[in-house]
Short mmCIF file of the C-alpha atoms (twelve columns), coordinates in Angstrom:
data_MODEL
# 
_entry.id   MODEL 
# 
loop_
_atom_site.group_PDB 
_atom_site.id 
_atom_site.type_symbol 
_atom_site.label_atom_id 
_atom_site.label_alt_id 
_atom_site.label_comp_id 
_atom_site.label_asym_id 
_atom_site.label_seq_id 
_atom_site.Cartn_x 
_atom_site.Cartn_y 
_atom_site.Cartn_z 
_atom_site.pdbx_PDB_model_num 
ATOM 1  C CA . UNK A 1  0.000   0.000  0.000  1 
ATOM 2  C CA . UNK A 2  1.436   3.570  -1.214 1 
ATOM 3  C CA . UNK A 3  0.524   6.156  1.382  1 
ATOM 4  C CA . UNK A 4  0.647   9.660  -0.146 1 
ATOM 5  C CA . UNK A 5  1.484   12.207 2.041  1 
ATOM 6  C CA . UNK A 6  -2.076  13.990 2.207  1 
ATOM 7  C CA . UNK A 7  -3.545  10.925 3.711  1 
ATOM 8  C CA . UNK A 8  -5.315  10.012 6.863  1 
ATOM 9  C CA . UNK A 9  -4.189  6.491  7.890  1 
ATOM 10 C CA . UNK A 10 -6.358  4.937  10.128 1 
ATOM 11 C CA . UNK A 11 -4.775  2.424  12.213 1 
ATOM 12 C CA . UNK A 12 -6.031  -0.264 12.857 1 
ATOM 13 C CA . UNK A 13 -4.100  -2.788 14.188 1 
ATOM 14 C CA . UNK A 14 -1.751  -0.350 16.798 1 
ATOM 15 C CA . UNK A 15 -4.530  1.413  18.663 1 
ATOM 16 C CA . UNK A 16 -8.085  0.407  17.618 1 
ATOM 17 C CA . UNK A 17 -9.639  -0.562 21.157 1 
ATOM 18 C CA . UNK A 18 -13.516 -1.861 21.898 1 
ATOM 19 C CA . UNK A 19 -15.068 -3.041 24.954 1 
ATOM 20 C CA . UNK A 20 -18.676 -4.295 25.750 1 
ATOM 21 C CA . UNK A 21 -20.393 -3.863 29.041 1 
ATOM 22 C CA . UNK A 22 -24.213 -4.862 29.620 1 
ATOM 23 C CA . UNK A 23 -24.675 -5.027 25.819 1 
ATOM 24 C CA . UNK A 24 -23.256 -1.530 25.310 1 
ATOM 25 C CA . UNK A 25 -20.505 -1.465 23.014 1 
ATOM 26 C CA . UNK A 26 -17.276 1.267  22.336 1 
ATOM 27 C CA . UNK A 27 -14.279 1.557  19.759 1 
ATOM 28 C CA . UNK A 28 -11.630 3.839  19.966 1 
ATOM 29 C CA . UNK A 29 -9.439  4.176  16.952 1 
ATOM 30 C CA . UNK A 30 -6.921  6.817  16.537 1 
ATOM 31 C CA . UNK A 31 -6.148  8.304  13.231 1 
ATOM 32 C CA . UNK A 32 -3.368  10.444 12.199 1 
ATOM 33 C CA . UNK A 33 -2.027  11.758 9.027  1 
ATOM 34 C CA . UNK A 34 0.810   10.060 7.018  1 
ATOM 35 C CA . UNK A 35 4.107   11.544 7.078  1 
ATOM 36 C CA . UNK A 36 3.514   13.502 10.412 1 
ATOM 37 C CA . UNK A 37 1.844   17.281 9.680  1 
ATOM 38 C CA . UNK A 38 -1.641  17.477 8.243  1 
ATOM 39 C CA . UNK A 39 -2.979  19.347 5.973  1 
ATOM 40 C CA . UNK A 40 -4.857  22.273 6.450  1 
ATOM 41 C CA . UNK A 41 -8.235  19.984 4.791  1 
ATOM 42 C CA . UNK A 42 -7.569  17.047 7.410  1 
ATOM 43 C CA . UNK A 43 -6.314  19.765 10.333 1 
ATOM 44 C CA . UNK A 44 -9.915  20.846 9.855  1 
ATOM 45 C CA . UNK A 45 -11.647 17.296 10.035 1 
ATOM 46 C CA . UNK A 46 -9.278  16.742 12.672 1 
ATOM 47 C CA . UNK A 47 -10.335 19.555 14.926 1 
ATOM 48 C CA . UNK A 48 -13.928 19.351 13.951 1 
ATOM 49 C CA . UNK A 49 -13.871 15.582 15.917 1 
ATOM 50 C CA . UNK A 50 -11.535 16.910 18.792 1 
ATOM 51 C CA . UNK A 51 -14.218 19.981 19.166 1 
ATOM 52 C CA . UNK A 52 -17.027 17.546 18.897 1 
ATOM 53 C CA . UNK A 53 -15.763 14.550 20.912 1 
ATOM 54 C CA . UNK A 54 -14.862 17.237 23.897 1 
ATOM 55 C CA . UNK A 55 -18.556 18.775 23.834 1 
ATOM 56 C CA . UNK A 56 -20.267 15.477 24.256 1 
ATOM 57 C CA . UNK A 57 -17.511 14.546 26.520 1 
ATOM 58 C CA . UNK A 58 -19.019 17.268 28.994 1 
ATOM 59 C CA . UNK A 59 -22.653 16.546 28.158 1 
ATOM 60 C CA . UNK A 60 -22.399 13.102 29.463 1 
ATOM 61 C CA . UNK A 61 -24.018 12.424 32.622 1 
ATOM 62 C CA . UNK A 62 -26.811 9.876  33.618 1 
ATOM 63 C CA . UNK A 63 -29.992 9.502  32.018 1 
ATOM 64 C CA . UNK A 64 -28.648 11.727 28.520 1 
ATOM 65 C CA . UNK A 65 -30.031 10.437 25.761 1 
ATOM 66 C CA . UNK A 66 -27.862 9.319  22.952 1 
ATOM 67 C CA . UNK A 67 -30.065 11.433 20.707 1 
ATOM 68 C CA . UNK A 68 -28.876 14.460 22.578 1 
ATOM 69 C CA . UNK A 69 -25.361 13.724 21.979 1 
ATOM 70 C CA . UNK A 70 -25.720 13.417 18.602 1 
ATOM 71 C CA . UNK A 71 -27.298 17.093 18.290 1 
ATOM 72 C CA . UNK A 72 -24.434 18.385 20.818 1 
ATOM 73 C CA . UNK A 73 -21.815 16.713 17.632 1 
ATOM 74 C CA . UNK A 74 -24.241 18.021 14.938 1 
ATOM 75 C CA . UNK A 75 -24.519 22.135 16.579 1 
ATOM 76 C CA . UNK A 76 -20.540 21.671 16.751 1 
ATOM 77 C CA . UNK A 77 -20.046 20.897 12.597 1 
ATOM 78 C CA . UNK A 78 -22.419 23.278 11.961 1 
ATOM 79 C CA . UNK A 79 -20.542 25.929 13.821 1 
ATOM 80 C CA . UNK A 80 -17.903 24.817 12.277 1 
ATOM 81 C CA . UNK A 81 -18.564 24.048 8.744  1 
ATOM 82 C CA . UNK A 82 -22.200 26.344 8.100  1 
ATOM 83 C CA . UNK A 83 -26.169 24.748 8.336  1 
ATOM 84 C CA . UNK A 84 -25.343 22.005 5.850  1 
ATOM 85 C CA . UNK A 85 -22.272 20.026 7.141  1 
ATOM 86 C CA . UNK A 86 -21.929 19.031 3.678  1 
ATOM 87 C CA . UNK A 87 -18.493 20.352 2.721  1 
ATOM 88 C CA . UNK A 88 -15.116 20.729 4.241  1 
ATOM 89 C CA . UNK A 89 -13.508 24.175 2.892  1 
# 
């Protein structure tokens, strides 16, 4: 496999992590960008997740619905990105 330096590798194998408890299920997989320094495209996608992942992370308490999780992720693209989330600049 050829990586070209404006890629995202996902890996896999060195840090992708799940667990189940009481039939709830996680992953954690870490990404990061090929030779080191992303671009400013992925720094974007990059920091929209960070952002995103760190807002939920404080919404989380007992009885939260997942639904309202996913609107705390949504609000934070659309901050980010404009009303559509469609396209990264």
């Amino acid at each position: 496999m050829n990586i070209q330096e404006d890629s995202v590798v996902i890996c896999f194998s060195l840090f992708d992590l799940g667990g189940e408890y009481y039939c709830y299920t996680s992953d954690i997989t870490c990404s990061f960008p090929a030779n080191g320094k992303f671009t400013p495209k992925q720094r974007l996608i990059y920091d929209a997740v960070l952002k995103s992942n760190r807002a939920v992370m404080a919404e989380c308490k007992p009885g939260e619905s997942t639904l309202q999780l996913y609107i705390v992720t949504i609000h934070v693209y659309r901050v980010m990105y404009g009303p559509t989330c469609r396209k990264v600049p």
